[in-house]
C-alpha positions, 0 to 999 in steps of 0.5 A: 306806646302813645303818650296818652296811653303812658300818661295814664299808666305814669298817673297811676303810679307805674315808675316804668310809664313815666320813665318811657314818657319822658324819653319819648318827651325829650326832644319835644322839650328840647325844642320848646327850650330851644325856642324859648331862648330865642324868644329872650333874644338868645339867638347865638348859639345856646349855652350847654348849661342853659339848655340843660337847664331849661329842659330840666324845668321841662322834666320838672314841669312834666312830672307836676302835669303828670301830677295833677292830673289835670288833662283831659284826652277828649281835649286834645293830644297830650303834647297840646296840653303840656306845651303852654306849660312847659314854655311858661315854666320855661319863660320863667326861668329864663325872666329870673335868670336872665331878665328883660336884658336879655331881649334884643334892643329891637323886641324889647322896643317893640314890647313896649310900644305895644304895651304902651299903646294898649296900656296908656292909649287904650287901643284895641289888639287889632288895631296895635297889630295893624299899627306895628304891622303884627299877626294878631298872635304876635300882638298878644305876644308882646301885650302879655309880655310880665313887664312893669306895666301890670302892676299896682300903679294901677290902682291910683286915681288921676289924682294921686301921684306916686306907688301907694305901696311903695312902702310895703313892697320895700326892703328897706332898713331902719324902718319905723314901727310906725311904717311897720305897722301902717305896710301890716296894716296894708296887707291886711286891708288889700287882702281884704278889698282883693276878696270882694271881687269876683271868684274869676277876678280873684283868680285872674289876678292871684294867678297873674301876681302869685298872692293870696294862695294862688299860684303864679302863671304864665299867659298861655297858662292862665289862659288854658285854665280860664279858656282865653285867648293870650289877647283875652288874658289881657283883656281879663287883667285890665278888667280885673285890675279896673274892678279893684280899682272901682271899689278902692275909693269905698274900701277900708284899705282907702281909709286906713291909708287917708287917715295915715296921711293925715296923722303923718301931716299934723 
């Protein structure tokens, strides 16, 4: 029986269909597990643990496609459809548990000079991919890569130096009641400023951080849900993070935090 055919009948709730899904499934998930361990740079042979792992997130993965039914067979077949997923779900995994360590010395430079020169120097995807001699699939690989250069340091002006939310994203203890208060008062007002964007920013950026009710997605899953390519998820985030950016300067979180300084300095 195709896996459509067994989709259907798994998404309807017959036990037997998703039983047989997922033995015809296996080795396609095996395989996306085998190359996500090479992409973290786990070139020598796989651990039995790891693989076991990674392929146990795929059946995991598997289950919530099946779940929520989001696939579509004019689409497309169903392994297209559950491949970004279960590689994400995967990548994830392997980000947790093993962490940018895990790359080689040569991908991980190679990451971060292609970020830094579509971050800091502003250059376009084709002209990093002629730069470093890159497919423009590679290009957009290593753009997207979940380091740290998408993060809130990019809602600081020129002028400002520091985290603005150092404090909020920290852990520390002994903290004051006074440094209480200010970090609750700044996840009030971000939250605040983060709804007037627009329904495609909100999402973009909610999928990208996991806030505000929206769950955290990978690039190739972001971009199956909003249509884009890896390259246009990027674009996306940058767009979204600089329209935040745009109306921090008129927000109440601006103020509250001006005012802050200001009491702190007298």
């Amino acid at each position: 029986m195709e896996n459509e055919e067994l989709y259907r009948r798994a998404q309807a709730g017959e036990a037997g269909a998703f039983e047989q899904l997922h033995k015809q499934l296996a080795n396609f998930i095996r395989s996306i597990a085998l190359k996500s361990c090479r992409h973290f740079g786990c070139t020598d042979v796989v651990s039995a643990s790891l693989l076991e792992d990674l392929c146990a997130e795929g059946d995991l993965e598997l289950w919530e496609r099946i779940r929520s039914g989001g696939y579509d067979e004019h689409a497309g077949k169903l392994t297209t459809y559950l491949y970004p997923f279960l590689r994400g779900r995967m990548y994830r995994y392997l980000e947790t548990n093993l962490g940018v360590m895990s790359l080689s010395k040569d991908e991980m430079e190679r990451v971060r000079q292609a970020q830094r020169l579509y971050h800091v120097e502003g250059k376009s995807a084709e002209e990093i991919a002629a730069a470093l001699h890159l497919s423009d699939e590679a290009t957009a690989r290593l753009v997207g890569y979940n380091t740290h250069f998408l993060s809130v340091f990019d809602l600081l002006g020129s002028e400002e130096e520091g985290d603005p939310f150092e404090r909020l994203l920290s852990d520390r203890q002994g903290a004051s009641s006074e440094q209480i208060i200010y970090q609750k008062g700044c996840l009030e007002l971000l939250e605040q400023l983060f709804q007037t964007l627009s329904a495609k920013d909100r999402s973009i950026l909610g999928h990208t951080f996991g806030v505000y009710g929206y769950e955290k997605l990978s690039a190739d899953e972001l971009g199956l849900r909003e249509m884009l390519s890896p390259d246009g998820v990027t674009k996306a985030r940058k767009a979204a993070l600089e329209h935040l950016r745009q109306r921090y300067p008129d927000s109440a979180l601006y103020r509250w935090r001006r005012a802050f300084r200001k009491m702190r300095d007298v």
